[in-house]
C-alpha positions in Angstrom: 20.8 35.0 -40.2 19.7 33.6 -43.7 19.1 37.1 -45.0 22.9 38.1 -44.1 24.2 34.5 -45.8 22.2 35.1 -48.7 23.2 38.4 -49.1 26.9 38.0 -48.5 26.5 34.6 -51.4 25.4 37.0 -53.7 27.9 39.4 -53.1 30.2 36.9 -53.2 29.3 35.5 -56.7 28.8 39.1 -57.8 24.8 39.2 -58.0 24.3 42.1 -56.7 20.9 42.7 -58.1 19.6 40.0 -55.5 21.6 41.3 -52.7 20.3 44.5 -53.0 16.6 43.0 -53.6 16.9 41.6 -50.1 18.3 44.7 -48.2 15.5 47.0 -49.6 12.7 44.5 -49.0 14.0 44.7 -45.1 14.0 48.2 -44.7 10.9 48.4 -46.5 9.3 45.8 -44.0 10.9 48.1 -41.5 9.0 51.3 -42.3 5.7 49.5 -42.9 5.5 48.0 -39.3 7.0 51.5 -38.0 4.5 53.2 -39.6 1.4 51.1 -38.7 2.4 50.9 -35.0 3.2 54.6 -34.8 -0.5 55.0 -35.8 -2.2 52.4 -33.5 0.1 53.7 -30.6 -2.0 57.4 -31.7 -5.4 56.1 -31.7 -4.9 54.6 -28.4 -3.6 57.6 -26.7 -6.2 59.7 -28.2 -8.8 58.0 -27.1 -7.7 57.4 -23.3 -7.4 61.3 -23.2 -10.1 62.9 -21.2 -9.5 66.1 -23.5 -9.2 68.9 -21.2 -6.5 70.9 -21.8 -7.4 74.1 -19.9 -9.1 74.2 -16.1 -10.3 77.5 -14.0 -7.6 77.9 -11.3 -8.5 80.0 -8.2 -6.1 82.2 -7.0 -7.6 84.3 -4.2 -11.4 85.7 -5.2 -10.2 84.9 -8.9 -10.3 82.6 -11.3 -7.8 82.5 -14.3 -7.9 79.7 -17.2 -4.5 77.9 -16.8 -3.3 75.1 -18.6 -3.8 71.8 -16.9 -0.2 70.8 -17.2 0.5 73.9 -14.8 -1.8 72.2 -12.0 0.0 70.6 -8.6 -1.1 68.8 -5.9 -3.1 71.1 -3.7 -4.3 74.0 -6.1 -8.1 75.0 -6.1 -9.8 74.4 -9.3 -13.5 75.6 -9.7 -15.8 73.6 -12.5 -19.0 74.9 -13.1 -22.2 73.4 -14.4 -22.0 71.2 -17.6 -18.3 70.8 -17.2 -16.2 67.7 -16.6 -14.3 67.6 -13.3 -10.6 67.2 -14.6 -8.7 65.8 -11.9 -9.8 63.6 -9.0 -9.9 65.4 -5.7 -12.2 67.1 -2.9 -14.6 69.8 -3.1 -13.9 72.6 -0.5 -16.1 74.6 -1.4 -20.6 75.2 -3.1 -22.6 72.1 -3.8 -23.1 70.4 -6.8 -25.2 67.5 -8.5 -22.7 65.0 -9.9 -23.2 62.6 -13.2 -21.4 59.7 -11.9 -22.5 57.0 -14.3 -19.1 56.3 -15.0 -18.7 55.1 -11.3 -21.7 53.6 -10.5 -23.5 52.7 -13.4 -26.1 54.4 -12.8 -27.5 57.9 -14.5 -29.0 60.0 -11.7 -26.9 62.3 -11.0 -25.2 62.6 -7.2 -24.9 65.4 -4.2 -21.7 65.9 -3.5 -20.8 68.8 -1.1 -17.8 69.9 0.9 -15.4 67.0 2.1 -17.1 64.8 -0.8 -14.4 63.5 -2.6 -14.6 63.9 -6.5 -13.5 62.0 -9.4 -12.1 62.8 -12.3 -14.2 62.0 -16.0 -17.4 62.8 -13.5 -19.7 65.8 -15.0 -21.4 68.5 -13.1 -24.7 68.5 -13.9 -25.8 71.4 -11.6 -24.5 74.0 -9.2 -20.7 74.6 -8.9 -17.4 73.5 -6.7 -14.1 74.3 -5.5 -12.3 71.7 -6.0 -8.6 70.3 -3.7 -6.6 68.9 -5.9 -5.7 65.4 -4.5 -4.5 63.4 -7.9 -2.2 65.1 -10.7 -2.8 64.4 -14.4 -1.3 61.6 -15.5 2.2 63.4 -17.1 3.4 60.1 -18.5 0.2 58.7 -19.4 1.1 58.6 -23.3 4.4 57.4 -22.3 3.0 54.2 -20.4 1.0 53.4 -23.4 3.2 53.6 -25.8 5.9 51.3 -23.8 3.0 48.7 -23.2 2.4 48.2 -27.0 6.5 48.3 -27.5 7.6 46.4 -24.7 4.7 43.7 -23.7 5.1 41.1 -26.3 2.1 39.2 -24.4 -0.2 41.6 -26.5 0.9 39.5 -29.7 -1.5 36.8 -30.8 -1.0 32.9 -30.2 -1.3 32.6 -33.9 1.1 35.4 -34.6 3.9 33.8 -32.3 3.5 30.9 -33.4 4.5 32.0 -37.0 7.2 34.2 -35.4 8.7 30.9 -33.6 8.6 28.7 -36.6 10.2 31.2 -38.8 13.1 31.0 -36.3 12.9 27.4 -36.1 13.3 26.9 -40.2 16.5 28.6 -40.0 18.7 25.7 -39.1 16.2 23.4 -41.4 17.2 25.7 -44.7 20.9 25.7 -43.7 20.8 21.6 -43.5 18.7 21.8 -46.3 21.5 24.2 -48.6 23.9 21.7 -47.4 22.8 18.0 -48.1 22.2 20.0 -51.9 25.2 20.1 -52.2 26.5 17.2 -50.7 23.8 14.9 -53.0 24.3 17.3 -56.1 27.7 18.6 -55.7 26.0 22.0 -57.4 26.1 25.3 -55.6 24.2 27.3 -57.5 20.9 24.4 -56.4 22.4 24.9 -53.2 22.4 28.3 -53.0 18.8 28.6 -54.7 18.1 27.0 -51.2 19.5 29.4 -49.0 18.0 32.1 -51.2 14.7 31.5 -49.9 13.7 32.5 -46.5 10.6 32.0 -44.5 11.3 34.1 -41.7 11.2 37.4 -43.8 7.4 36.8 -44.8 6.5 35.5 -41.5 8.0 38.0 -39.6 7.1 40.6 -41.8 3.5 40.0 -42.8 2.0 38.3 -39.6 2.6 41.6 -37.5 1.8 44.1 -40.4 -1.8 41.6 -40.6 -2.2 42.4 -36.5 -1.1 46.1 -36.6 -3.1 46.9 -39.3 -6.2 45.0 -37.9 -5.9 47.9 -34.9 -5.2 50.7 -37.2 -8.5 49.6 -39.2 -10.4 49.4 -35.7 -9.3 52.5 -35.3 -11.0 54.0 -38.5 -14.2 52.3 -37.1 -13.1 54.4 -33.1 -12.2 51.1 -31.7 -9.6 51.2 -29.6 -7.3 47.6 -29.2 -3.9 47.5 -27.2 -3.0 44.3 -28.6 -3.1 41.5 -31.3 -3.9 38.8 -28.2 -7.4 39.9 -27.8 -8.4 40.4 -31.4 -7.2 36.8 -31.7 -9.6 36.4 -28.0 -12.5 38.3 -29.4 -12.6 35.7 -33.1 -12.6 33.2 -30.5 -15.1 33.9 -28.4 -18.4 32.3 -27.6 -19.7 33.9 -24.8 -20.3 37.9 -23.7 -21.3 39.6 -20.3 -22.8 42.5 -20.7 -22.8 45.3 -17.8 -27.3 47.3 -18.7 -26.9 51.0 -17.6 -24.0 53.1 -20.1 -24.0 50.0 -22.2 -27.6 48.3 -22.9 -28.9 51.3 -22.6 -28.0 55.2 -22.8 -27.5 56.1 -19.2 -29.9 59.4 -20.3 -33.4 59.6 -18.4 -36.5 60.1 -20.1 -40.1 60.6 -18.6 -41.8 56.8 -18.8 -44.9 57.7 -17.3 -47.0 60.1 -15.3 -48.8 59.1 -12.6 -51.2 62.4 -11.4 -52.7 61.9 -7.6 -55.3 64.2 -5.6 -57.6 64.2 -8.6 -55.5 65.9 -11.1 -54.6 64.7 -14.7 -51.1 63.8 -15.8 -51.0 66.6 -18.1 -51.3 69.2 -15.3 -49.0 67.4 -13.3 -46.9 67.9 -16.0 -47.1 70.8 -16.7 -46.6 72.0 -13.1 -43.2 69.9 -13.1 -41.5 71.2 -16.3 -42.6 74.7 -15.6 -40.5 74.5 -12.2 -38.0 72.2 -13.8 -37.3 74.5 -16.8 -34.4 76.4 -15.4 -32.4 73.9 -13.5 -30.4 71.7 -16.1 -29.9 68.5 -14.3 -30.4 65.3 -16.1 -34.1 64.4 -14.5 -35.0 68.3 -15.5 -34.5 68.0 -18.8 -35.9 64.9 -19.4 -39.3 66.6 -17.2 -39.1 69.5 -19.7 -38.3 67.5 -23.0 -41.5 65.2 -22.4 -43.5 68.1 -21.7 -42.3 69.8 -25.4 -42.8 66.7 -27.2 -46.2 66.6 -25.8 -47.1 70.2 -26.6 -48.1 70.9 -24.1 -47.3 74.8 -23.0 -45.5 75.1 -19.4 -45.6 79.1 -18.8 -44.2 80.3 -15.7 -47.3 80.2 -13.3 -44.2 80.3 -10.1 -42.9 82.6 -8.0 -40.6 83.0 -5.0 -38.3 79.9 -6.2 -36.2 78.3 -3.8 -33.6 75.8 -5.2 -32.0 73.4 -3.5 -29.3 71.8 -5.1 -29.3 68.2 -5.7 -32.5 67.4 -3.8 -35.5 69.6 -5.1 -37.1 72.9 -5.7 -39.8 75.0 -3.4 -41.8 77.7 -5.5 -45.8 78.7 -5.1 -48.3 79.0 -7.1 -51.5 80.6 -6.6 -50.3 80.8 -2.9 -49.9 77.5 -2.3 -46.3 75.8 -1.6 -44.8 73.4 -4.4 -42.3 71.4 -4.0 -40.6 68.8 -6.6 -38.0 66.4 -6.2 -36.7 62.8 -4.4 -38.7 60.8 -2.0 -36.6 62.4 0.8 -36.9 65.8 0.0 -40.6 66.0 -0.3 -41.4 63.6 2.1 -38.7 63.7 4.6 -37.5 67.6 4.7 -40.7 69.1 3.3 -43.4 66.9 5.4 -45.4 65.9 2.2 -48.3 63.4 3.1 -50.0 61.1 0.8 -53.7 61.6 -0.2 -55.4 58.8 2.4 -57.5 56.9 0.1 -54.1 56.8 -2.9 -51.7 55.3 -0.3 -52.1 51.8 -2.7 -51.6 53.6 -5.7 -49.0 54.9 -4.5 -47.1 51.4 -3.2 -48.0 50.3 -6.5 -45.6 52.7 -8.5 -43.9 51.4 -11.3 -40.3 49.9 -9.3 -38.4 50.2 -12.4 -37.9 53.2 -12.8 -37.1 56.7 -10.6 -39.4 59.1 -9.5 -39.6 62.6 -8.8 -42.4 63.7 -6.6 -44.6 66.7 -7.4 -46.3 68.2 -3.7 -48.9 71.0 -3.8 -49.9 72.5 -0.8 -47.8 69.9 1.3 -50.0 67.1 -0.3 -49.0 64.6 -3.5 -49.8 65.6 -6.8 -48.3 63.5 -8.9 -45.2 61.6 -10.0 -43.3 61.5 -12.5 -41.4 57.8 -13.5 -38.1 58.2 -15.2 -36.6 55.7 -17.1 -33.0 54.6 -18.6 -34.5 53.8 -22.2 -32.8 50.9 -24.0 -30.5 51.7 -27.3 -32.4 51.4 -30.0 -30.0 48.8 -32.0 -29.3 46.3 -28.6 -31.2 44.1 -29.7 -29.9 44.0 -33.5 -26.7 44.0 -32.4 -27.0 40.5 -30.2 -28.8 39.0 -33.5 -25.9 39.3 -35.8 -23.3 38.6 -32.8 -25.1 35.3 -32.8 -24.4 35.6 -36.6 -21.0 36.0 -35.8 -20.4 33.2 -33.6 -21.1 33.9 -30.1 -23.3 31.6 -28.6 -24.5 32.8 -24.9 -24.9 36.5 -23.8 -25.5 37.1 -20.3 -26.4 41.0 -18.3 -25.8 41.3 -15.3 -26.5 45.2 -13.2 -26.5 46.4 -10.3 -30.3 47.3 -10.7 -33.6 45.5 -9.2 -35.0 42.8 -10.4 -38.1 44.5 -12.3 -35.9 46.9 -14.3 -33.1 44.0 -15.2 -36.3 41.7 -16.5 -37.7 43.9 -18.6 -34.4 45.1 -20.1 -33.2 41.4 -20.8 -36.4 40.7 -22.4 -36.5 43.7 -24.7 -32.7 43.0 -25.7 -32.9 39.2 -26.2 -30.0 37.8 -23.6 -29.8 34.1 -22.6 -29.8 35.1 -18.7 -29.8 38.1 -16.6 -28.2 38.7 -12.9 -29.9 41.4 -11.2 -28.5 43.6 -8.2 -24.5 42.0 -8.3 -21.7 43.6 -6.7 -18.5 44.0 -8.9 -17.1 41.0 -7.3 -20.1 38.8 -8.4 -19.5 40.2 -11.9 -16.1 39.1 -11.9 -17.0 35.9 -10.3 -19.5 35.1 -12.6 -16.6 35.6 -15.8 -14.6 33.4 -13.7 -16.6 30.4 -13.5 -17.6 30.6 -17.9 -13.8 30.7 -17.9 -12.9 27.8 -15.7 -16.1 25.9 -17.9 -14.0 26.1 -21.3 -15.7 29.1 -22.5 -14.2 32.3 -24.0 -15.7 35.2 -22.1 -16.0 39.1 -23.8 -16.6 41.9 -20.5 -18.3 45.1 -21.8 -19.1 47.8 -19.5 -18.2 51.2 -18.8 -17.8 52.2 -15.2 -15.6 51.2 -12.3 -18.1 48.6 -10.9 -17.4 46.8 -14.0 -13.6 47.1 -13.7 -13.0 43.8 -12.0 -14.9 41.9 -14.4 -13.7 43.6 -17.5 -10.0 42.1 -16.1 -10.9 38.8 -15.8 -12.4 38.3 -19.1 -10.4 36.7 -21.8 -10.9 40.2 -24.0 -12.5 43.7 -22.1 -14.3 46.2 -23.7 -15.2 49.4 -22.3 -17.2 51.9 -23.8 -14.8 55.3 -24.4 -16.9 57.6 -22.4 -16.9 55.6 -19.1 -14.6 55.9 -16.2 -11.2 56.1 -16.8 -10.4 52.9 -14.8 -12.5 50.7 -16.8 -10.6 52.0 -20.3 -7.2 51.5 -18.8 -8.2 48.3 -17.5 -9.8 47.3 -20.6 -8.1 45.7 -24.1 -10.7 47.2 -26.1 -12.5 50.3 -26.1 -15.2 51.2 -28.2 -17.4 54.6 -28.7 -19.9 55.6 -27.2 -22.1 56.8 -30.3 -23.6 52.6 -30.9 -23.0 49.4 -30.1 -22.9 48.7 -34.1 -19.1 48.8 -33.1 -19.5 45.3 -31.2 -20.1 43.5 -34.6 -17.9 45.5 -36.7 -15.0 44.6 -34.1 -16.6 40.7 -34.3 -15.8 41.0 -38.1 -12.2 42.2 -38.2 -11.2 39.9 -35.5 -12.9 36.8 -37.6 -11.3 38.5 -40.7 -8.0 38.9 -39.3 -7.5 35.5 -37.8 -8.6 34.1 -41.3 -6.4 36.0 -42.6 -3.3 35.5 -40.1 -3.8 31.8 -40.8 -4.1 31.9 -44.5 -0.8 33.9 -45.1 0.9 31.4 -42.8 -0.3 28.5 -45.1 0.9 31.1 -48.3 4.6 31.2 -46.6 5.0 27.8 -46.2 3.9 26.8 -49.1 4.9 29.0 -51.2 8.5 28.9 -50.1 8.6 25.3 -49.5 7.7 24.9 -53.5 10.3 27.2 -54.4 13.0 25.2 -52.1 11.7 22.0 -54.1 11.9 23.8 -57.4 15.7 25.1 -56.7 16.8 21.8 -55.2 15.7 19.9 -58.4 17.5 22.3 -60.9 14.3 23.9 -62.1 14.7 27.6 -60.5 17.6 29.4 -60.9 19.1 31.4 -57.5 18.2 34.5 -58.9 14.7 33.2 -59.9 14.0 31.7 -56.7 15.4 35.2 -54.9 12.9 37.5 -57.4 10.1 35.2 -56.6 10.4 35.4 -52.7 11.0 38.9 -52.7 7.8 39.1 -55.0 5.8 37.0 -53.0 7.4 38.8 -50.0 6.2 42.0 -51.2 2.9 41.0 -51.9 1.5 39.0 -48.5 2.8 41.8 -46.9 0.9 44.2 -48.9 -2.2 42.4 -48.5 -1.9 42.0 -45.1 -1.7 45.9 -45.2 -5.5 46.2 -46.6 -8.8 46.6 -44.8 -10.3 43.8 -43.9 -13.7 44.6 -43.8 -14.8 45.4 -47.8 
């Protein structure tokens, strides 16, 4: 409203250099926010995109590589080892061992078979599937996420509408103002040095290019936020939950230990497991045959006869003897294993933190091998300067025992640690900081950390976890470190800072020029450059990174 008075004054008293100061200075503000929102609205898209473009269709005994788009309800899609599952749906046909860390936070890979239903983001880590098609791609996924950054005004920061509201609520002020001017001083041109400065065009045009180009810096850092709200949550924040496997630590298993049995020495035992483990590349293989590498120690292939099971073990022999390796059930259970008499203590006395994979020779235990879930390197670093950064509790809280929970909190430094919750207790848990005045940050990465990531005041999922828990998230981070944590910290601090100090600027800026025009000091035109000027400039600022 003031921008069309003051431009139809100046017309009007034939200063048209002012008038057409204030109409480019609009459409300028215009193209900036465009611009900036165009380019958050990317990022986010991009990185909710699981990135599969083409997927093996079978038709008949065939296979041909269609585009995904062409996929309905129904049609059979085959996805081999090493290859994410596309769509969500049930397998109809082969076996395969299924990453599903995503779901369950956990990084052994599953057995699915036929009738197990399949989800979409999942990897197969071994064997192959035909897969029923049950849940089309997402066709208007892009769409929905644009319209939620357009539409949802709820994603705008407290701060930020409250600037937006006052620059609305100075409108009538500044009209009263241009006219007691006039009625005290019976001079228009002080009057219309009034009218000539407005706060609404700074406020409204620098608070949201501050928040919009907050996310498009996150975005240079492959941080992910769908809104200015939780920026605003994550500056205020005192508290974070964090969700261990896929977050605390990198969901990849690595040999811990190996513990030999009927006489032999780890390094045979070994040995023995990477040479039958070599050719099979599921997650607990590799890490078998990595170990073995990094040890030197030379696994050539003393096998024969292999027999592979998929998802539960292998059967080979050596020197005549039958060797299987694999879970507790397969060697055990299907194979008939025993363990040697005077070992059975050793045995209960396994390390319960991590998983094992059982070596039999000759239908007798050999050895086992502990795999562990090893901790990312800079966890503990990363909590330190959080602290730094203002938070003041951090809390994990997994699905895993007790054991492995206690030694992870201990490495990483947390003020308390939940071991063996449900979703619902994680949620729970966020609920009750919440209702005791704190402000609660979620991180986690699969769909058992979906409820909780919701009922924090800001939740952050890591970018490759389940689906789910990015959509249900306001923040999503990438997977490569958790680094990301405090840089996100630091732009929210920075940007609220900065938020507040441009709505001090505005005010009193502005409110020193309407002072300086009411007395007779600044001319209209004057008071008009130097709003436009200082227009120009907040918003400018507010353009630049935050982070130095």
């Amino acid at each position: 409203m003031l921008d069309a008075l003051s431009i139809g004054v100046s017309i009007l008293r034939s200063d048209f250099g002012t008038a057409s100061s204030v109409m480019f200075l609009l459409k300028l503000g215009e193209l900036l926010e465009e611009w900036t929102r165009k380019k958050s609205l990317s990022d986010l898209a991009r990185c909710m995109s699981l990135n599969v473009d083409r997927v093996w269709l079978k038709t008949g005994d065939t296979e041909v590589l269609v585009p995904i788009s062409d996929i309905k309800t129904g049609d059979l899609i085959c996805v081999h080892t090493g290859n994410v599952i596309p769509l969500d749906g049930r397998i109809t046909e082969g076996v395969a061992s299924v990453n599903q860390a995503s779901l369950t936070g956990e990084s052994i890979a599953v057995a699915k078979s036929e009738g197990s239903v399949v989800y979409a983001g999942t990897v197969v880590e071994e064997g192959e599937c035909v897969i029923a098609v049950e849940q089309m791609q997402g066709s208007s996924r892009y769409d929905q996420i644009v319209g939620m950054i357009e539409s949802s005004e709820k994603l705008k920061s407290t701060t930020e509408n409250r600037a937006l509201a006052l620059a609305d609520k100075l409108v009538p002020y500044s009209l009263a103002g241009t006219i007691i001017t006039y009625l005290l001083t019976r001079n228009v041109t002080r009057a219309v040095s009034i009218l000539m400065v407005d706060f609404s065009c700074a406020l409204k045009l620098s608070m949201p290019l501050a928040v919009l180009s907050a996310m498009r810096e996150c975005g240079g850092y492959h941080i992910t936020v769908k809104g200015g709200k939780y920026l605003e949550a994550v500056a205020k924040a005192d508290t974070i939950v964090f969700d261990k496997t896929g977050t605390l630590t990198h969901a990849v298993p690595t040999v811990a230990e190996v513990v030999p049995f009927g006489g032999r020495d780890a390094e045979s035992v070994l040995r023995i497991a990477a040479c039958l483990e070599e050719h099979y590349p599921h997650s607990m293989a590799n890490a078998v045959v990595k170990e073995a590498v990094q040890q030197g120690i030379a696994h050539d292939e003393m096998h024969s006869e292999v027999e592979y099971v998929v998802a539960h073990g292998i059967a080979s022999r050596i020197n005549g003897k039958k060797v299987v390796i694999g879970s507790h059930h397969f060697v055990f259970e299907d194979e008939g294993c025993t363990i040697p008499a005077d070992e059975q203590e050793k045995f209960d006395t396994l390390p319960e933190q991590y998983s094992h994979l059982y070596l039999a020779i000759g239908r007798e235990l050999s050895g086992v091998i502990c795999i562990a879930d090893p901790l990312r390197e800079e966890a503990a670093e990363v909590l330190n300067s959080l602290r730094k950064l203002g938070i003041k509790k951090a809390v994990m809280m997994t699905g895993d025992n007790e054991r492995t929970a206690a030694a992870i909190a201990r490495q990483v430094g947390v003020d308390e640690f939940y071991a063996e919750v449900l979703p619902e207790d994680k949620a729970h848990f966020v609920e009750q900081e919440k209702a005791a005045g704190r402000k609660v940050i979620m991180i986690g990465d699969g769909i058992n950390d979906s409820p909780a990531l919701s009922a924090a005041d800001v939740g952050i999922a890591i970018s490759d976890g389940a689906a789910i828990a990015r959509e249900i998230a306001d923040i999503t981070i990438a997977a490569d470190n958790l680094f990301e944590l405090t840089t996100l910290k630091r732009i929210s601090n920075a940007l609220l800072s900065r938020i507040n100090g441009n709505y001090r600027f505005v005010l009193g800026f502005n409110g020193t020029l309407i002072a300086l025009g009411a007395f007779g000091i600044l001319p209209p035109a004057t008071s008009a450059l130097l709003h436009n000027i200082s227009t120009i400039g907040i918003s400018v600022r507010s353009m630049t990174n935050l982070l130095k």
